[in-house]
N, C-alpha and C positions, 0 to 999 in steps of 0.2 A: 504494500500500500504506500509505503513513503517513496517509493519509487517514482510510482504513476505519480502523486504531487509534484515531485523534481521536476517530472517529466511536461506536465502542464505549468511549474513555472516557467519553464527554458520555452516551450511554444509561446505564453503570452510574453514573455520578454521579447520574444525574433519578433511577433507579431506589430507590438507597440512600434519597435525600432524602427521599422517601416513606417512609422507615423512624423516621425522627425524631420526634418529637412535637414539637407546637405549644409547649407546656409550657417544652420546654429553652431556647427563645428569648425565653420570658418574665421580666424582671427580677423575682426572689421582692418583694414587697411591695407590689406596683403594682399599680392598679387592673385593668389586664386580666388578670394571673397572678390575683388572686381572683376576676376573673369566670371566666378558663379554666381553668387548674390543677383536678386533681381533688382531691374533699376528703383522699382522703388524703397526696395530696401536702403539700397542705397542714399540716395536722396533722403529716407529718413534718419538715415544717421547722421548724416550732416546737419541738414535740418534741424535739429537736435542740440548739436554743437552750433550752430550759427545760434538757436535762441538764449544760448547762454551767454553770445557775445553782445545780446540786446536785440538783434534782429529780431525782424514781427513776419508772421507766416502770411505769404502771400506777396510780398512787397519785391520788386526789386533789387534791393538791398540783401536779399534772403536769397533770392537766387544768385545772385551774384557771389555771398557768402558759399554757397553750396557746391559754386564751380570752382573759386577760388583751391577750397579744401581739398575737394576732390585731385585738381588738377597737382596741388603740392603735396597728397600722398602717391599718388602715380608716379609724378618726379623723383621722389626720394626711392622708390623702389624701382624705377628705374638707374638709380645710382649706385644702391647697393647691390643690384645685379652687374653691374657691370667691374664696381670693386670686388664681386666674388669670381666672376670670370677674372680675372689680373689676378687674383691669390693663387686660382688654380694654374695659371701659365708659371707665375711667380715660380709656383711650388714643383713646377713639372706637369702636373696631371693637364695630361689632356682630355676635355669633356667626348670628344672620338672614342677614344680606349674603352668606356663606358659599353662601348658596342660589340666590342670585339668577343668570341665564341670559340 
């Protein structure tokens, strides 16, 4: 009998986890949260951070805040991608070799 319980926790557990989005395991600002996140998601997290900068929802000001944001976490991970590509040259490793079989 304790079995069969195990057995039906691990089903509604696989079952819930299908219930979760991709999304909530993504760190907000990182390269995969802007490839996967949807755009509203998106825009709400800024949105969020612009109204703590005083911004009011709906105004110009708040978009402009939202693009801002966005566009200077894109840069910054566009920065530190390319200072980890230069560590790995630095270092030898070639991201190629990754392939090899």
């Amino acid at each position: 009998m304790r079995e069969f319980g195990k057995f039906y926790i691990m089903l509604i557990s696989l079952l819930c986890s299908g219930c979760v989005s991709t999304e909530s395991f993504l760190k907000p600002e990182s390269p995969e949260w802007f490839s996967y996140a949807r755009p509203e998601t998106i825009s709400a997290y800024y949105a969020n951070r612009c109204a703590t900068y005083g911004f009011r929802s709906g105004t110009g000001g708040m978009a402009e805040c939202i693009r801002r944001e966005a566009a200077a976490a894109r840069s910054k991970n566009a920065v530190f991608g390319t200072i980890t590509e230069v560590r790995k040259i630095a270092s030898g490793h070639n991201a190629d070799d990754d392939w090899d079989f």
